[in-house]
N, C-alpha and C positions, 0 to 999 in steps of 0.2 A: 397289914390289910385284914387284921382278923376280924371277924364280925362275930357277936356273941350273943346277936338275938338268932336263934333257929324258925326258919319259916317253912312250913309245912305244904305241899300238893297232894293230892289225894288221888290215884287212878281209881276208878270207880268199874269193877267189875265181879260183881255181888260177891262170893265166898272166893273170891283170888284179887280182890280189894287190897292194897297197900299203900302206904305214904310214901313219898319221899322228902327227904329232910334237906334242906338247905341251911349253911351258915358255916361259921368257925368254927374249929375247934371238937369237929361230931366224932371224928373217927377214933378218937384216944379216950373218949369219953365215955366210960360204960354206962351211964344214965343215958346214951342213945338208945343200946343194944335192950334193954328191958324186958321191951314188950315180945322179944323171940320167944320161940318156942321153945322148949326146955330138952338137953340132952347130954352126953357124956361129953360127947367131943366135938370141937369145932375145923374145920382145916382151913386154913388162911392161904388159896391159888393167887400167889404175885408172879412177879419176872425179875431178871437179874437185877434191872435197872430199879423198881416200884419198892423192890423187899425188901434193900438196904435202906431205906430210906426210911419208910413207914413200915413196914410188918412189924416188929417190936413194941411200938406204940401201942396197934389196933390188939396185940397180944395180949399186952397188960390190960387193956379194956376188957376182953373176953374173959380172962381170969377169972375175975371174979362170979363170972355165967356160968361156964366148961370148966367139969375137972380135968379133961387136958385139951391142949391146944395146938396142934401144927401148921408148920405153915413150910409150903411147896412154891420151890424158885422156878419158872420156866421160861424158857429161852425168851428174848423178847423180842417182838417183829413182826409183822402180817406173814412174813413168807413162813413163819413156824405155825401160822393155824390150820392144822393140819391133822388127819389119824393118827400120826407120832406122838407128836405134843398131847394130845387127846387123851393117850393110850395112860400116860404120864400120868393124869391125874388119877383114872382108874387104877393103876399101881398102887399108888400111894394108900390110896380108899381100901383098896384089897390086904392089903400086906399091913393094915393099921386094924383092919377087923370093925372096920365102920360101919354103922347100922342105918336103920332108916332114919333115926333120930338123929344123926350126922349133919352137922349144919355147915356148908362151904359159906364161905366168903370171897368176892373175887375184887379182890384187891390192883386195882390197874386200868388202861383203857380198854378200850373196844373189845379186842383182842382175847383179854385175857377175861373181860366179862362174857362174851361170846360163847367163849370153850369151857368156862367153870358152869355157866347158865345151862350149856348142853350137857354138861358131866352131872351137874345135879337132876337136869330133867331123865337120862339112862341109867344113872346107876340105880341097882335094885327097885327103876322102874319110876325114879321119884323120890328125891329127898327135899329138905330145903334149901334153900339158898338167898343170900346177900349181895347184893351189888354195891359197892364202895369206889365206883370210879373217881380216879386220880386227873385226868386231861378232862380237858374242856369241851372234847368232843364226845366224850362217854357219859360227862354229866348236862347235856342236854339233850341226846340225842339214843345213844347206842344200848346205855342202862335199861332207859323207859320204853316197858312196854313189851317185855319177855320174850323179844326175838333171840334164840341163839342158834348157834351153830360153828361149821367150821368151814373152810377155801375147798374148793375138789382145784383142779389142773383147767380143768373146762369151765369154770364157773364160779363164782365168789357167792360162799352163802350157801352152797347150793344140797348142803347137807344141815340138819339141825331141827330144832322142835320150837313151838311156842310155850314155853314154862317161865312162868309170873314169880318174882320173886319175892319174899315173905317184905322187904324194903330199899331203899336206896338213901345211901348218904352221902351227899353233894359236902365233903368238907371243902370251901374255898381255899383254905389254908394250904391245900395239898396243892392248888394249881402255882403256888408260886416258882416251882421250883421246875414250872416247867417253860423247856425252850422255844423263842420268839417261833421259832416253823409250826412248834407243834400247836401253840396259841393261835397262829391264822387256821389251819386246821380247824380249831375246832369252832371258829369263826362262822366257817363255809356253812355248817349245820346251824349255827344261831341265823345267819343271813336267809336261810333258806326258809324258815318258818314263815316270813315277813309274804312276800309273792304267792305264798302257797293259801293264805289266811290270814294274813292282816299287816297290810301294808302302814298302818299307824306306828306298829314294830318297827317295820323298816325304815321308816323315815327315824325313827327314835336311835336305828343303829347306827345309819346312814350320819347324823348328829353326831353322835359320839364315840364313832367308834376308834377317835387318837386314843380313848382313855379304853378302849374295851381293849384296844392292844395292850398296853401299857397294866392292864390287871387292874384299874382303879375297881376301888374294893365296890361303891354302890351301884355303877356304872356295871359289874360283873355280875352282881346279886340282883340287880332287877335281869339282866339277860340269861342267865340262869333259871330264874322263875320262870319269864313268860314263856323261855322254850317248853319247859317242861309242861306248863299250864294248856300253853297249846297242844303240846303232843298227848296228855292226857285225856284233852278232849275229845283229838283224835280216835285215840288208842280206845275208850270207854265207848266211842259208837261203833267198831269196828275193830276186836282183837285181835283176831286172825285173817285178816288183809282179805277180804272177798270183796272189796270197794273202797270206800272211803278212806280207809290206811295206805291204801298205794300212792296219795299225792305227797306223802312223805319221801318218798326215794323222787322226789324233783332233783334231774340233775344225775340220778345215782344210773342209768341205764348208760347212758353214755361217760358217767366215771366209772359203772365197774371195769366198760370196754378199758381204757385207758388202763387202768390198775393189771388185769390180767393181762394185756398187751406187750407191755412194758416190762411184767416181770412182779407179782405181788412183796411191795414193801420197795420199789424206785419211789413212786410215788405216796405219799402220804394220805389213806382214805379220803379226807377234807379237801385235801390241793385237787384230787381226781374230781369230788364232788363242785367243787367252787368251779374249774372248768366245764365240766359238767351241765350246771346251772346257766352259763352263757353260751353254750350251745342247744341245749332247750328252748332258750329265750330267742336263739334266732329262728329254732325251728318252730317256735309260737308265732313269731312273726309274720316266717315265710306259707305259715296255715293262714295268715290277715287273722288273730287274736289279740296281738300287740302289737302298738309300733314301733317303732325306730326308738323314738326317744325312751320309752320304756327298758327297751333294750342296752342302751345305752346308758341311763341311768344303771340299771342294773351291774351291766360290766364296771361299771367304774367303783362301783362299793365295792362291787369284790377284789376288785387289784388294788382299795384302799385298804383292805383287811391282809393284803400282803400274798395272794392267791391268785397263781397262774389264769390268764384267759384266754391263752394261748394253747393247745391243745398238743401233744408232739406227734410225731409220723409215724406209726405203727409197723407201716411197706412201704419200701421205698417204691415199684410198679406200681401198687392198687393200694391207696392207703385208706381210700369211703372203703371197700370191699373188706379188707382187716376187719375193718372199725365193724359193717354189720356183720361179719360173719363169730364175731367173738356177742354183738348184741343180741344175736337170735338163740343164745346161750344164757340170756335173764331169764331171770326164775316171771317177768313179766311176760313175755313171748307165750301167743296162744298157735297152736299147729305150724309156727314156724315165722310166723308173724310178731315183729318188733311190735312192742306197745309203749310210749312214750305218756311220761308227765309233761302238758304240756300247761301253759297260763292259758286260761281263757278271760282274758280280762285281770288288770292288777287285782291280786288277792284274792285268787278262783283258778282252781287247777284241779285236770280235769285228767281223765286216762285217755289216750286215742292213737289209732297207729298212723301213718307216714307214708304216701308211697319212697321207695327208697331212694329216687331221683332227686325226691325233696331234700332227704338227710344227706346224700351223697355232696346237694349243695352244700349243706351247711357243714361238712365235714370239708371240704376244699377250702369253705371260706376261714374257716376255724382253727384247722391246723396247719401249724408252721412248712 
């Protein structure tokens, strides 16, 4: 599935402007890396599973940039994003005598671009850093657009900075090797784009998405662009979320419930968000935004991309009550108040809160 033309996205935000790179073949390839910024040393943040794989490759790439190059294993899992794991990196950085001209690399998904993007935005205030995600949910979705951070107990996210990363390199090559769960995952973020802003997507995905399972290589390479294309568009009217950027997390208020509910790292980010997405969509409904068949259609792409639409029980007594009392813990919540993505009409979504009788419904109807 290699693809050897590399195609280009640009986020657009004056002097913290970068590209990101799509195609085959980017991440072993030191004519990616070029255009970085020049310095002694590089550090390569993977995970158990990412760094056997790939970090040797991307090594030999940097070689020829960095007179030296390390590279840092860390645990793998949502339930590790965390002060621990965190701490981990700044070890490394401190005990290697790393400067500001220190350029991370974070090699892996969400997770580990999350915590490397945060370690670069704290250490000495500000270094650089690379995003090089490996899944499918990291190269359209978690890479772009310089949110990092790490999990608190209370809340997903709920620590971290906005720091823009010098680039990102969507190797396709790298997703092959990854498995059919974590593929629908990162599904749930390509599907979500389509409801949010352009439903012509969704119908495009909706079409094909036996081959976007299955990795077909053009079939991946246009859903990989237009994620990104839209998220950029997003992302360059709105960097730091004070509007227009929060119709991105459609879906994500009632998946982070789920995710911390359950236990961070049961559930798969994506699987949380793709249920997520169909309980939005009822509570769009039950606001009279959309209808039925909307709705409807909707659920059905997402359990065609292999993603729970079934929500599980959080309390067995009071399981809506769980569900808000973990939701008035989003970093969306103003004085206490749930604030929801909701559709206002296919391909327009809008921020607005619930009374909670409403979501209570749609948590009864929703979960198992």
């Amino acid at each position: 599935m290699t693809i050897q033309a590399k195609q280009t996205v640009n986020i657009a935000l004056a002097e913290r402007s970068y590209p990101i790179y799509i195609g085959g073949q980017l991440l072993g390839n030191f004519e990616t890396f070029t255009d970085l910024p020049k310095g002694n040393t590089a550090v390569i943040v993977s995970n158990t599973t990412v760094a056997p794989m790939y970090a040797a490759r991307l090594e030999r790439a940097l070689s020829s940039k960095y007179f030296k190059v390390l590279t840092l294993e860390l645990p793998d899992g949502e339930s590790y994003k965390h002060w621990e794991t965190l701490n981990l990196i700044f070890d490394a950085l401190l005990q290697n005598t790393c400067d500001r001209k220190t350029v991370l690399f974070a090699l892996g998904g969400g997770v580990v671009g999350d915590m490397t993007g945060f370690a670069a935005a704290s250490y000495m205030r500000g270094i650089p850093f690379v995003q090089v995600p490996t899944t499918l949910l990291a190269q359209v979705d978690s890479s772009v657009g310089g949110k990092t951070g790490i999990n608190h107990p209370l809340g997903k996210n709920m620590v971290g900075a906005f720091y823009q990363p010098q680039m990102v390199v969507c190797d396709l090559d790298a997703l092959k090797s990854l498995p059919a769960r974590e593929v629908s995952a990162g599904l749930a973020e390509v599907i979500k784009y389509g409801p949010i802003a352009d439903m012509e997507f969704l119908a495009w995905i909706e079409t094909n998405m036996a081959s976007l399972v299955q990795l077909e290589t053009n079939a991946l390479a246009h859903a990989v662009k237009r994620s990104c294309e839209l998220k950029a568009w997003v992302v360059g009217q709105d960097e730091r979320e004070s509007g227009l950027r929060a119709i991105l997390n459609f879906g994500h208020t009632f998946g982070h419930a789920i995710e911390a509910g359950l236990g961070y790292g049961e559930w798969l980010h994506g699987e949380a968000v793709g249920c997520g997405m169909v309980m939005a969509a009822h509570l769009s409904q039950r606001l009279g935004l959309v209808d039925a068949a909307f709705v409807e259609r909707l659920t059905r792409i997402i359990a065609s991309a292999g993603l729970p639409v079934q929500g599980p029980r959080l309390d067995a007594e009071d399981n809506a009550g769980r569900y808000l009392e973990l939701m008035r813990h989003d970093k969306k919540s103003e004085a206490g108040e749930i604030r929801f993505v909701v559709i206002n009409g296919p391909g327009n979504a809008v921020m607005r809160a619930a009374p909670d009788t409403l979501v209570r419904d749609v948590i009864d109807v929703c979960c198992a």
